[in-house]
Structure formats: C-alpha cells, structure tokens
C-alpha positions in Angstrom: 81.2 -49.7 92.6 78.9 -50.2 89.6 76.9 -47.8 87.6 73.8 -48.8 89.9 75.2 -47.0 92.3 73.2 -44.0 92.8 74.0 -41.0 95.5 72.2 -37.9 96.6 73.2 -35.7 98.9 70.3 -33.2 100.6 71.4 -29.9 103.4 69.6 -28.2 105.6 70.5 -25.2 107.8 68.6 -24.3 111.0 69.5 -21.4 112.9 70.3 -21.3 116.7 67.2 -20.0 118.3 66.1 -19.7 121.8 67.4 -22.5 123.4 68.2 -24.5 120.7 71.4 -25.0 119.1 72.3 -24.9 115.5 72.1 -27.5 113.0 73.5 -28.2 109.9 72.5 -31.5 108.5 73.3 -33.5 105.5 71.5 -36.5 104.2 73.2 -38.8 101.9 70.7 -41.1 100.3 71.1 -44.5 98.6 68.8 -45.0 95.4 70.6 -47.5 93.3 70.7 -51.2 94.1 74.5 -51.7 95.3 74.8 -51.5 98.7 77.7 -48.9 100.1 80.3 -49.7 102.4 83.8 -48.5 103.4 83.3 -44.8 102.8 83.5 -41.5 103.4 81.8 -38.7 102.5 83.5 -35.2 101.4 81.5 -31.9 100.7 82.5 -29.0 99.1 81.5 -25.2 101.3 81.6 -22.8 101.1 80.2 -23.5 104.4 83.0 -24.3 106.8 82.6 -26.9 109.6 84.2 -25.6 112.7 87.1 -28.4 113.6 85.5 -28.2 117.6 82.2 -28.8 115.9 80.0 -31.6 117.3 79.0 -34.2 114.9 76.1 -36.7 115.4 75.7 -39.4 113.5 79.4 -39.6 112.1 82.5 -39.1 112.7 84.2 -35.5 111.6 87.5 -36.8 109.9 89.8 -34.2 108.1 88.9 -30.4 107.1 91.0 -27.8 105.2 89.0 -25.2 104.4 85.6 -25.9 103.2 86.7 -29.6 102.2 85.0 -31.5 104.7 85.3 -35.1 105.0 82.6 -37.4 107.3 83.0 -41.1 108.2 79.8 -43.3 109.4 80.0 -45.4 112.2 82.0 -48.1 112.2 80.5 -51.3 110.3 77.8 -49.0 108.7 76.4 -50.1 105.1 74.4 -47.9 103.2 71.7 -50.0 101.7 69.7 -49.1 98.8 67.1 -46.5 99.3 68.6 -45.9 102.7 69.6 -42.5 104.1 72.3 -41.5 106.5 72.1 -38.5 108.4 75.0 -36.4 109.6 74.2 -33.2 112.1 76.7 -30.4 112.7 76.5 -28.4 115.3 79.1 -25.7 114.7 80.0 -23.7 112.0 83.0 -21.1 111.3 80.0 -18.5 110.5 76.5 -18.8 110.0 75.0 -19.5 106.6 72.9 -16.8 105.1 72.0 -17.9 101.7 71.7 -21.2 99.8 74.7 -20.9 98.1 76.8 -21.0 101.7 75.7 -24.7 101.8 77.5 -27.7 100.1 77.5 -27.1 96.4 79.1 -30.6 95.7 80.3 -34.0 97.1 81.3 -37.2 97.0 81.9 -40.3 98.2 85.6 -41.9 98.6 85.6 -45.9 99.1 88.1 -47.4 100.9 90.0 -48.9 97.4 90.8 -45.3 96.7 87.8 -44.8 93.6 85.4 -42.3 94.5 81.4 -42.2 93.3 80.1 -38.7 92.6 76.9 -37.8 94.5 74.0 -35.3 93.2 73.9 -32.3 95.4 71.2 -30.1 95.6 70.8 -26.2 97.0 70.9 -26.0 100.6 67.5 -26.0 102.4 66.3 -23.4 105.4 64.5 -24.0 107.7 63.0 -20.6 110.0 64.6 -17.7 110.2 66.7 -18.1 107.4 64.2 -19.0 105.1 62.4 -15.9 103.5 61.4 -16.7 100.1 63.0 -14.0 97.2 59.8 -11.9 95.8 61.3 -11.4 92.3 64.5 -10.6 91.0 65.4 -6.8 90.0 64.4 -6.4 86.7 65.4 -3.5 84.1 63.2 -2.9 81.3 63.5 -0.9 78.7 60.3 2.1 79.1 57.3 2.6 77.6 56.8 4.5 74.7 57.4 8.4 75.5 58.4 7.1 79.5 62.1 6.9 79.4 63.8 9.8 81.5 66.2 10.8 78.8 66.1 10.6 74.6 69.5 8.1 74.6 70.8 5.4 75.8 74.3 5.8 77.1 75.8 4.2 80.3 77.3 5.4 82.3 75.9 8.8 81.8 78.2 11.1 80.1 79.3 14.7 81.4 77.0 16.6 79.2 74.6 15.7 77.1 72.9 18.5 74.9 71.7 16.9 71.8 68.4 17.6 69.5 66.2 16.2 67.5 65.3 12.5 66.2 65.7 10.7 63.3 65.5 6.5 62.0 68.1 4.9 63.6 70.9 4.1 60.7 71.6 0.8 59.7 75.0 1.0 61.1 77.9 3.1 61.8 80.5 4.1 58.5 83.6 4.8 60.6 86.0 7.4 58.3 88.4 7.5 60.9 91.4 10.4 60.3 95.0 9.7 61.7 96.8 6.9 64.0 94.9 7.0 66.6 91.5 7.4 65.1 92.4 4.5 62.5 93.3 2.2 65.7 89.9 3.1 68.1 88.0 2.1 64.7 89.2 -1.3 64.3 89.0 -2.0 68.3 85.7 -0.4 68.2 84.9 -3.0 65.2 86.0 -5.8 66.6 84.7 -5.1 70.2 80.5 -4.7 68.6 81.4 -7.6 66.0 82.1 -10.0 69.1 79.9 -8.6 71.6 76.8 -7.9 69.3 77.8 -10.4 66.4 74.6 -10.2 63.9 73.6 -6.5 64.8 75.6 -4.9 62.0 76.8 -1.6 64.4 79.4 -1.2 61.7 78.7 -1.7 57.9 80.5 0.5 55.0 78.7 3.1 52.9 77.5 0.4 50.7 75.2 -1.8 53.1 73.4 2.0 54.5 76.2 2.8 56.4 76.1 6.0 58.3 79.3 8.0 57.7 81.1 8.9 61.5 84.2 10.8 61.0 86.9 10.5 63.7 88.5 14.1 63.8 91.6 14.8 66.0 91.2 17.2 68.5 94.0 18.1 70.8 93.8 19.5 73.9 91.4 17.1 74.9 92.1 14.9 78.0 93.3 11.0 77.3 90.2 9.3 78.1 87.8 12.5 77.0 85.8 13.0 73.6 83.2 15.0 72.0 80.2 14.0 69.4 79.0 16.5 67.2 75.5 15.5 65.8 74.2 16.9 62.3 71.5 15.6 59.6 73.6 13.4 57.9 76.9 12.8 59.3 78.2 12.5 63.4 82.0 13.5 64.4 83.5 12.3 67.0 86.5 14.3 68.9 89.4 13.1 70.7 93.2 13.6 71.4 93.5 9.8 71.9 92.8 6.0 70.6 91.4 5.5 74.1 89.1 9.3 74.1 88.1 7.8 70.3 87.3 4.3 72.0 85.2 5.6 74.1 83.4 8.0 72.1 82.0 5.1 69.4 81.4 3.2 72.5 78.9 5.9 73.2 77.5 6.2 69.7 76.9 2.6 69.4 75.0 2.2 72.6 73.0 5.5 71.4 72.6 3.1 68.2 71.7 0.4 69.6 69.4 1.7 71.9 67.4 3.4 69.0 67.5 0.8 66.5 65.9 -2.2 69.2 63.5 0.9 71.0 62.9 3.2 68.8 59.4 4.3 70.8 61.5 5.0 74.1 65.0 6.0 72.8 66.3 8.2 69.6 69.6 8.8 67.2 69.7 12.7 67.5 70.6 15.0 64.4 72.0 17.9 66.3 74.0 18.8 69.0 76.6 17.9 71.3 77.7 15.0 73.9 81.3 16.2 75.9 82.0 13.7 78.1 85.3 13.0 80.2 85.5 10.6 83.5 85.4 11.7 87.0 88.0 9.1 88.4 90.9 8.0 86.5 90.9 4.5 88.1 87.9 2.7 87.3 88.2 -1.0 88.2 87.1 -4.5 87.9 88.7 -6.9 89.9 88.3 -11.0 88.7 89.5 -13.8 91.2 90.5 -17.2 89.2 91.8 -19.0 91.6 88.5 -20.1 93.6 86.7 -20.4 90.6 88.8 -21.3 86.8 87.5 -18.9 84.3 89.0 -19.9 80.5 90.8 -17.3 78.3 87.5 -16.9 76.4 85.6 -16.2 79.1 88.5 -13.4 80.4 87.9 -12.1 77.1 84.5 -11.6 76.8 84.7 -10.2 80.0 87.2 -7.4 79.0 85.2 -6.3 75.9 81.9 -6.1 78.8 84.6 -3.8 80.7 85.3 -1.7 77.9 81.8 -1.5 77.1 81.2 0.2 80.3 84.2 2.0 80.1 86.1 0.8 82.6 90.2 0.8 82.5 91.5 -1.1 85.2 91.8 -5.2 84.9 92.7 -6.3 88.5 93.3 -9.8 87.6 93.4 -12.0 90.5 95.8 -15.1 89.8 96.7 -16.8 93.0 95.5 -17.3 95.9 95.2 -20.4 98.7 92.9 -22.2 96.3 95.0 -22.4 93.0 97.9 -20.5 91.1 96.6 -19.8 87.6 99.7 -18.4 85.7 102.6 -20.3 83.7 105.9 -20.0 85.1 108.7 -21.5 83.4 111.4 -21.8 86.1 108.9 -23.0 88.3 106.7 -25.4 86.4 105.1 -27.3 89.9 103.1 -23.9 90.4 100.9 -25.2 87.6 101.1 -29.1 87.7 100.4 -29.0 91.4 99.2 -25.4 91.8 96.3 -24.9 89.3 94.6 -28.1 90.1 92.0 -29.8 92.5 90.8 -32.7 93.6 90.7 -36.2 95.6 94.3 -37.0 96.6 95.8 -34.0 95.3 98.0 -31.6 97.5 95.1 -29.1 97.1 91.7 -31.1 97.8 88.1 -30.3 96.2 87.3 -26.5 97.6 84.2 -24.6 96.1 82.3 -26.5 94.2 85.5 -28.8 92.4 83.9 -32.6 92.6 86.3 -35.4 93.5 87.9 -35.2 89.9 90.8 -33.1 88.9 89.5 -29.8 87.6 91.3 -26.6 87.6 93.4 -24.6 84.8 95.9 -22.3 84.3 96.8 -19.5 81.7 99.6 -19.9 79.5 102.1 -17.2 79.1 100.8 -17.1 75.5 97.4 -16.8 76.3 98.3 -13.8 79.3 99.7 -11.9 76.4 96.4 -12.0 74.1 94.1 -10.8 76.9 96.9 -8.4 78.1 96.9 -7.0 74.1 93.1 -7.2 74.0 93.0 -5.0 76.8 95.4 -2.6 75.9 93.1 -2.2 72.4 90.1 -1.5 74.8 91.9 1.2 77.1 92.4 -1.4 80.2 95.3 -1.7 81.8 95.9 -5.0 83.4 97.2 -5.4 86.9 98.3 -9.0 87.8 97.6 -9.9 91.5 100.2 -12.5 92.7 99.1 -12.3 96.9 102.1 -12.9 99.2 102.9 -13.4 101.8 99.2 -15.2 103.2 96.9 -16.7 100.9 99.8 -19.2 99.8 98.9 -22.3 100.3 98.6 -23.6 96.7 102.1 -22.0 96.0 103.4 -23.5 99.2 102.2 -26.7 98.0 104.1 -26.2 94.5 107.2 -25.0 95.8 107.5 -26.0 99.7 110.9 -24.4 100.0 109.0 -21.2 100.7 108.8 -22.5 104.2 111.2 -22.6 107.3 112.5 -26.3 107.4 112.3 -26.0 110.9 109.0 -24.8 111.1 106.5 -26.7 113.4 102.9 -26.2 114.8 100.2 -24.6 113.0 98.2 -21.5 112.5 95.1 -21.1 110.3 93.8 -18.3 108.2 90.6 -16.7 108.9 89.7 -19.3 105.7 90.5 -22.0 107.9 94.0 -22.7 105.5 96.9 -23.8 108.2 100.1 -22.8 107.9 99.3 -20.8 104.8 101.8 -17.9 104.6 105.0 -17.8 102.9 108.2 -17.3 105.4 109.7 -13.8 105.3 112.6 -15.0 107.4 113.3 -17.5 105.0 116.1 -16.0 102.8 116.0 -18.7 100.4 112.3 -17.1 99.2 113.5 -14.0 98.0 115.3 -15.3 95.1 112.5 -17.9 94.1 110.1 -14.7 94.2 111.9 -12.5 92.4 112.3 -15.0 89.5 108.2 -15.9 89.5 107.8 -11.7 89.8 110.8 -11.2 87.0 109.0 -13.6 84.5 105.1 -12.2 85.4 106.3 -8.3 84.9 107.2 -9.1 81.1 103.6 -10.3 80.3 102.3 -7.2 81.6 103.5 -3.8 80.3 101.2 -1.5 82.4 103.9 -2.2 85.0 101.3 -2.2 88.4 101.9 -5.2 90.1 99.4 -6.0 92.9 100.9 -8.4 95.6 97.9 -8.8 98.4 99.6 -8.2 101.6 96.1 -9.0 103.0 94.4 -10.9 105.6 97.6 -12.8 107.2 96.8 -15.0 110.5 97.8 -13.5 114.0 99.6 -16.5 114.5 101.6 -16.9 111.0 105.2 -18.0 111.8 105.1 -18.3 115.7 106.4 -21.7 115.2 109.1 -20.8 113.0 112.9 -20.2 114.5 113.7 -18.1 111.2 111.2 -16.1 111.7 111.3 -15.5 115.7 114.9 -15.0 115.3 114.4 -11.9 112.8 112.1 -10.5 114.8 114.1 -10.4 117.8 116.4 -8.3 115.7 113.7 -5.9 114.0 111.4 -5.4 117.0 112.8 -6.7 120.1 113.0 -10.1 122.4 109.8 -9.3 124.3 107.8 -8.9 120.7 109.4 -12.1 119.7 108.4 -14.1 123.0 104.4 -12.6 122.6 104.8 -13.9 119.4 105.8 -17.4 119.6 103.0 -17.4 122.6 100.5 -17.4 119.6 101.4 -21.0 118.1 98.5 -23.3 118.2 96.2 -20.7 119.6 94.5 -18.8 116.7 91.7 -21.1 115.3 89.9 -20.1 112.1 88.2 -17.8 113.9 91.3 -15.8 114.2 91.9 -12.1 113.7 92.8 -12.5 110.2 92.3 -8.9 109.8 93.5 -6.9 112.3 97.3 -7.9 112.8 98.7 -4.3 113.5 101.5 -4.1 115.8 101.4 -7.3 116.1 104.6 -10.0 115.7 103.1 -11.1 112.0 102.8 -7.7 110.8 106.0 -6.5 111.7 107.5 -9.2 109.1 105.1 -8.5 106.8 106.4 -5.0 107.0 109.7 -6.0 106.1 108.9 -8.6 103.7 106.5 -5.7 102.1 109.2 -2.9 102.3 111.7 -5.6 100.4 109.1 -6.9 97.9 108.6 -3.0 96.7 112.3 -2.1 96.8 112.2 -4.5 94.0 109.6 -4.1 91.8 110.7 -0.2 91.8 114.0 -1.8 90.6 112.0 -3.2 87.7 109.9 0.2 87.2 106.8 -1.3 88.8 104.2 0.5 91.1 103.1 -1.6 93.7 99.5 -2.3 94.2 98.3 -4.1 97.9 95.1 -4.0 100.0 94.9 -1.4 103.0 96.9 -4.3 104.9 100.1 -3.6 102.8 100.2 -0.2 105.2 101.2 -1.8 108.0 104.6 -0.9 109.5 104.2 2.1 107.1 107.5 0.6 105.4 106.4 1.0 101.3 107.2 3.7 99.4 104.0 5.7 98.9 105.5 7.7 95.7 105.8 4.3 94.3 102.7 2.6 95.4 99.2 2.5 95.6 96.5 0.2 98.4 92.6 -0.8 97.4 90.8 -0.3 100.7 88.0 -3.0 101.0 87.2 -2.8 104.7 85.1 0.6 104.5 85.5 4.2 103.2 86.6 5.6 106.6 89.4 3.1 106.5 90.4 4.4 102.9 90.0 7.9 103.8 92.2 7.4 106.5 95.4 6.2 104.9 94.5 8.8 102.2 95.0 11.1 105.0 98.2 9.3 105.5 99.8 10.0 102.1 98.7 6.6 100.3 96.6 6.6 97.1 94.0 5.2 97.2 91.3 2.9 95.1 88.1 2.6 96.7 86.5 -1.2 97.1 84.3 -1.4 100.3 83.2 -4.8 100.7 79.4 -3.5 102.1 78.8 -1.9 98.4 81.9 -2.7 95.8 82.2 -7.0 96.5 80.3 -8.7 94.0 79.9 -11.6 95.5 77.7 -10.3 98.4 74.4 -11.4 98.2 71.5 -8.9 96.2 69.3 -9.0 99.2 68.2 -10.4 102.8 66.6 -13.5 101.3 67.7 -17.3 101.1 66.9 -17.7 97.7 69.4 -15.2 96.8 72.9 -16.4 95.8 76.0 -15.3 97.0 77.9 -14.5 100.3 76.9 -12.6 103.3 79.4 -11.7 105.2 80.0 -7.6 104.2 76.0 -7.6 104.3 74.3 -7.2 101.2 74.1 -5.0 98.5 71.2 -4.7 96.1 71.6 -2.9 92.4 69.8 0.6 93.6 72.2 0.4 96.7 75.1 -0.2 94.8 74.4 2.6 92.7 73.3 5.5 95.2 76.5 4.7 97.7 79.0 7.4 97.5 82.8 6.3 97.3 84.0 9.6 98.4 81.5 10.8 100.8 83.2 12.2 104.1 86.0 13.1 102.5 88.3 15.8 103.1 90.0 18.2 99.9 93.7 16.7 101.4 92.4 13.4 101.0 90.7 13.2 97.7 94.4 14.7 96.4 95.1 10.9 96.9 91.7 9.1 95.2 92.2 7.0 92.3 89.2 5.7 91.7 87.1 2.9 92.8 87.3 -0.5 92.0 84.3 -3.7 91.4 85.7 -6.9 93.5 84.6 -10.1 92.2 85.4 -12.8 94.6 84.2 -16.2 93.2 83.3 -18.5 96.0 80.1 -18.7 96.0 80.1 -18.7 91.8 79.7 -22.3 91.8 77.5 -21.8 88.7 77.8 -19.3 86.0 74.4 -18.4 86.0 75.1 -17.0 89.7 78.1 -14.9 88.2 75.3 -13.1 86.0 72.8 -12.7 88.9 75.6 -11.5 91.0 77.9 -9.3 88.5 75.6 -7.5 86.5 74.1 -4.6 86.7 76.1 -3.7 89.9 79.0 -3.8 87.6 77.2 -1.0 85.6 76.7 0.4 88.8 80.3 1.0 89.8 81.1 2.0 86.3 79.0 4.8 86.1 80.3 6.0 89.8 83.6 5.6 88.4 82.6 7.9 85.6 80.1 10.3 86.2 80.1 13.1 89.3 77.8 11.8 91.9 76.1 14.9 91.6 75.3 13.8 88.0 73.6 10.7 88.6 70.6 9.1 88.6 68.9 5.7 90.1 65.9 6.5 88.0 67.6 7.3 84.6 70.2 4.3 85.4 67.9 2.1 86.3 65.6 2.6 82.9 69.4 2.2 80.5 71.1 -0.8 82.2 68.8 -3.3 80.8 70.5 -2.6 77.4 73.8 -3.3 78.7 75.4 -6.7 77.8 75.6 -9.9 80.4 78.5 -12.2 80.8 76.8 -15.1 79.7 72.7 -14.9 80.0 70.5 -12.3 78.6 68.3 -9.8 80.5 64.9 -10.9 80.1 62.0 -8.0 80.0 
C-alpha cells in the first residue's frame, strides 16, 4: 500500500420507523489510484454493533466492544473512486447524537500493515436529525444589567458589600502566619498559570493593592471572610484552604471589574462571609477511555480549585486501559495503558489502528497529588474491581480461574471481563497493586468501583460456583451456573442483587474493605458496592449515579452518601435533544440551566441528609473523542455543580449564574461573547 492510497469513511443512522427497520450504514470510499484488496475494515464506536446484528453487504467478523471489524465479500477489490457499502441492522442501543457514530477507522490488509481512513461525523437521517439552533452562550451584561455588582461563582453565603471604585492593577498579598503565607503562594501560582499575562498579583511597586491575610479562629476549614475598605481588603480564615478560597473570591471580583468594569465593580466597603453548604464537592475524571496527559490533569485541578471544588475522583482503570505505574506489576502498563491493531486491547473510542494510550508515572501521580493538596482537593484514586477489568485482566491473566470456560459480556459488550473472587491467588496480587497506589495518595479514600458487574460474571468458573455453594447455598450455585452463555450485551449489568454474581461480589467487597481499613483507608464505591450489605459503613462511603431516590435510599440505610445522578451530574450526556450536539444519550440529557436548577437533596428526609456528603461532577470520556467536545460538554455544567455543591439551593440563582459563568475559565477553548 502506497501513499496513493486514499480512504474515506462516511455513516449514516436511520431510525426504525413504521415498518421499517433500522440502518446503520457505512461507506468506505476509494479516492486514490491503488486499487484495494485483501482487507478489512475496523471502526471505532462508541456505537456498538449488536453480535446477532444483520449485515448486508459484508461480512460482520470480530467485535469487542465498540471495535468492530467488517470483511467484503470474498474476491472483492476496491477500485479507485469506488465505494463499498456496509448496512447494519442492529445495534446494542440506538444512536442519539453524532458523536455515537464511528469516530475513527481503518483498514487492515491481509500482510498485517494497516491504512488509516478519514472519518467523518455520523450523518442522520429523519427523526434523528434536528439541526442544534445555537449553542448556550453566557455573556457578560450590559452596562448597568448584571443582577449583582461582582463577579463571584459560585455565589458566596453572604454578600453585603458597598460602594465602587477602579479596579486595582493587581492584588499585594501581605499574608500573616503559616497558613496565610502558604494560600498566598498557591493562590499565586494558581492566577499566574491560569490567567498568565493578567497580573492578579503584582507587589506594591507595580500598583499593587495591599490584601492582608489575618488569622481568624473559630472559623470553619474551608470558610472565610473579606472585609472591604478604601484602600486596603482583609481577608479572614482559620485555614490555608478558608485563605485559598477567599483570594479565589477576590480575584474573580478582580477580574471581573478590571475586563467589565461597566457591568461589574471592586467594592470599598463591606463584607463577603462565605462557607460551603456540602463538604464533598466533586469532580470525577475517567482516563482510561480517553488518555488525558499530566498537564492537562493539572490545568484541570487549578479549573477545580477555581470553582472551589475539593474532591479529585480520579478515574484510572477501567476495561479500556490501566493508567497508573505499578512497579511489581509492570505489564499493567506495557500491555494495560495501550491500544491498538494486534494489541491485547484493540482500537476502542476514537484510538486509530496505531498504538496510542499513556499512563502516569508514580512521579508524576505525586505532582498532581501535591498540586492538589496546595489547592484544597483531596484526591481519590479509583482502581474499579471486580468488573470493568478487562485491561487489567489482559496485563495480569492470573486474576482469572484457570478453569474458567464460556463467556459472559458486560453491559459494554466486554466478555469475561471481571476479576475472579474465588480465585485466592488474586488477593495477594491486589493487595500489592492497592499497597503501592495508597502511598501516592495521602488523603487515604480509595474508590474501588464495585459497579456494573454482568449477571452472568463467573457462571463458568468451578472456583467460583464452588464458593458459592458454601456462602449461599447449592440451589444459588446451580441458578447461577444456568446463566453461562446467556447474558448478551444487553444484559442486566445493573441490577445483579440477590443474584449469584453479587453474592461474590459481596464477599470479595466485604474482604477488599477489611483491608484497606488495615491500611487506614475509607472505601469509596458506587451504590453497587451495597450489595450483600457486607462493607463497613463507619469506614466507607458509595456515589449514587442511578437517581436521587436510589441515594436517598441507602442514606436511609446508614451509608454516606455523594450525590452523582447520571440524568443531571454525567458530563458526558448530551446538552440537548438535538443531533448536532455531542455527547451520549443514554441518562437523557442535561442542558446548563437544567443542570443548575436540579436539586441534589430534594425529597430528602432530616435522617437521611445526616448521611450527605456532597455531590459529585462525573466525567465519563467516551464520547470525548475531541477535546473541543470536552469543553462543549464540561463547562459551564461544571460551574453548575460547583455552585450546588457550595451555595444553599435556596440561595441560588439561574439568572445571576447564568450572567457570571461566562468569566469562568475553560479547559482548553475560550468562551466566545
């Protein structure tokens, strides 16, 4: 295959309708001058094709996941400026926005090379195919039209200040004590990166504008008071964090000022008391569908801190990829972290036929770790056992039962995808990978998943149907091993309950905790982790993502709780109903203004609420095939969540909100006005 080899690939989705019957078709078009034989053709999802699917105009040759490959007939050529059409008819869920079609492909010849092919946004055709009327845009107001005199999200407890003067060149920090000494150089460091040619701090000599950070005790950890005068601003707190967090607040008010100064002012009396409603304000990242670099993780935490949020629910394996150095185990990165043609874990999401992929090293998980802890976020490693495994299981296969046979799938169409509870041998290999992983991270929450494993996970395992025999009976273990070959992608992923596959879950869960509380951990899972009821609630905490009633529910059990409903908190649902819109569907959709308005807490009794954390932002990255789409899809619901996280619902504001977030900073774009 030459450089005149030239391949496009174009999708189209067509709803089922009336009488007839979906389609999803892909057209793979020849425009160079070398004819193409011998091939196949492999697409990247997230669209799954369902495995009973029927296939016109190919053959359907190997799935896992969303890595679909597709033969032609036998004897077929592709000749230049030729097309050939494949039509599916039979998906593992409808697609509901462009970004659910293939994002990439390729083509693999039959010598083993493989010849990139141009893919372009999925195409709809009817229902599916509204056009999107104009993206949200936030604009700062007109002159005299903004709903409050500063700009500060999310809106603090009380605000009480009076009147106006020329917003100050930049801020003079005279910071008093450890702690105040420590939130000034964060706080300078954090503008200097995130704002690098504004000049928010500048000494006495360059127009500075002296702050003095004060002590004042009494004061909660994260709270902190500005006192405005003519010439001067103090700022309160007991704490680095309280300090943090009240420059944070004084540079926005700067910042806001200095770029608007006809729709927002730097006051020169009063007072701003401010303290957060929810002590767990989250952000959850996943880096295992999509590789985000330790520059990019950065940036990221200083956005967090920005919108004072204190929770870094960092995401590092999952079926995709393993994204974290481990030094006994060095195969969970030279096998784990990477994907691509004719690697244990194929091109999923967007990953062309080359290797791509990435992992942290240990030194670079203790820089963001310490960036974090000078920003007030505590970081919470997610390693998710036992499903979601089939990149670790790929790295380190003794995690399975030898005598293991048949398969089961995951509701993301993985097979045989969960480590083996039964399986003595794992305990030790896990404690080692947890034993390294708890020394990188000192906030000592550990979140192990515990979520979404397959009805059918270890029915064809004898390990596993003896030990259940002995926990929960012969006629448990006989339903169980009934379930082997039987649960297809479309599987009840999420409601295993009393089934066989929760009960060792349970036990694997209940063993798991035992020994991170050996190590002084407390152990973080999703609402699944509950089942079997075998964790120690003192010593643990769940993230409901189903719905609130779900979370209010074990609250009412005795777990605490963090708040993540996929219908409002899941940042990779779509903005809106249309096509055009990026992102997934599946949880529905959430735009910014229904993001912001949703109440975590609503329905909620006084027993339960004893057992609210906080809430939690999930970015899953699937569908953030392109960075641009993170930015489309992350901000300003971020904002969003942060300001529920911080201010009484009582106390806020779609129209105020809505007229501050456009001065809040972006991962990688800009807002545009």
């Amino acid at each position: 295959m030459t450089s005149l080899t030239a391949l496009s690939l174009a999708t189209t989705w067509k709803p089922a309708k009336d009488d007839a019957p979906l389609a999803y078709t892909l057209r793979l078009t020849n425009s160079g001058t070398t004819p193409v034989a011998d091939f196949r053709l492999c697409v990247s999802g997230p669209a799954r094709i369902d495995p009973t699917a029927e296939i016109e105009g190919g053959t359907f040759d190997s799935r896992i996941s969303n890595h679909s490959e597709f033969g032609p007939p036998a004897g077929f050529v592709l000749e230049p400026g030729a097309t050939w059409t494949i039509t599916a008819r039979g998906l593992s869920y409808p697609l509901r926005h462009w970004s659910d079609g293939a994002n990439t492909a390729y083509v693999a010849l039959g010598d083993g090379t493989i010849v990139p092919v141009l893919t372009t946004p999925t195409q709809a055709i009817g229902d599916n195919a509204q056009l999107l009327k104009g993206a949200a845009r936030f604009p700062v107001p007109a002159p005299g039209k903004s709903p409050v005199p500063v700009s500060i999200v999310p809106w603090p407890k009380a605000v009480a200040v009076t009147g106006a003067r020329l917003a100050p060149a930049g801020l003079d920090l005279q910071p008093v004590g450890e702690a105040a000494t420590g939130a000034a150089a964060a706080f300078t460091a954090l503008v200097e990166d995130l704002f690098p040619v504004e000049g928010l701090v500048r000494p006495a000599a360059e127009a500075g504008y002296p702050v003095r950070l004060i002590a004042r005790q009494g004061l909660g950890v994260e709270a902190y008071e500005l006192a405005f005068a003519a010439d001067s601003v103090e700022v309160r707190a007991a704490t680095q964090t309280g300090f943090l967090y009240g420059l944070i607040t004084l540079g926005q008010i700067l910042r806001g000022a200095t770029q608007h100064p006809a729709a927002f002012t730097f006051p020169t009396g009063g007072m701003i008391t401010d303290e957060p409603a929810m002590r767990w304000r989250g952000t959850h990242l996943d880096v295992a569908r999509q590789f985000y670099s330790s520059a990019e993780v950065s940036r990221f935490l200083k956005i967090l801190a920005w919108n004072k949020l204190n929770r870094f629910h960092w995401h590092l394996s999952d079926d995709e990829a393993w994204r974290v150095e481990i030094d006994a185990y060095p195969t969970l990165t030279t096998i784990g972290a990477w994907r691509g043609h004719g690697l244990p874990i194929p091109a999923l999401l967007g990953s062309s036929g080359e290797p791509s992929g990435g992992y942290y090293t240990k030194a670079a998980v203790r820089e963001i770790v310490a960036l974090g802890d000078s920003l007030g976020i505590a970081t919470v490693p997610e390693i998710d056992v036992p499903g979601h495994c089939f990149a670790m299981l790929q790295a380190i296969p003794e995690l399975r039962d030898p005598g293991e046979h048949g398969e089961y799938y995951s509701v993301q169409a993985f097979p045989n995808n969960c480590i083996n509870p039964a399986n003595e041998a794992i305990y030790p290999i896990i404690e080692t990978i947890f034993d390294e992983l708890i020394e990188l991270f000192p906030s000592k929450l550990f979140h192990i998943g515990a979520d979404e494993v397959p009805l059918g996970a270890w029915s064809g395992s004898p390990l596993a149907l003896a030990k259940l025999a002995q926990v929960g009976g012969e006629a448990l273990a006989a339903s169980h091993a009934k379930r082997l070959n039987q649960v297809t992608n479309h599987g009840g992923a999420d409601h295993i309950e009393g089934t066989g596959a929760a009960v060792l879950q349970a036990e694997f869960l209940g063993r798991i905790q035992k020994f991170l509380a050996s190590r002084g951990c407390v152990t973080g899972g999703w609402e699944e982790a509950a089942h079997g009821d075998l964790i120690d609630k003192s010593k643990s905490y769940l993230v409901g993502w189903r719905t609130v009633e779900v979370a209010a529910a074990l609250a009412g059990q005795g777990y605490d709780m963090v708040v993540a409903p996929g219908q409002r908190y899941y940042l990779d649902m779509s903005n809106g109903l249309a096509w055009s819109e990026p992102g997934a569907g599946w949880a529905g959709w959430s735009g910014p203004e229904e993001t912001y308005e949703f109440d975590p807490a609503q329905g909620w009794t006084d027993e339960q609420k004893k057992h609210l954390l906080g809430i939690q932002a999930c970015i899953w990255s699937e569908p953030m095939t392109d960075r641009a789409i993170f930015d489309r899809l992350v901000f300003p619901r971020l904002s969003a969540i942060a300001e529920a996280g911080w201010t009484p619902h009582a106390s806020k504001s779609w129209k105020r909100f809505s007229a501050l977030v456009g001065q809040m900073p972006i991962l990688y774009g800009h807002w545009a006005e």
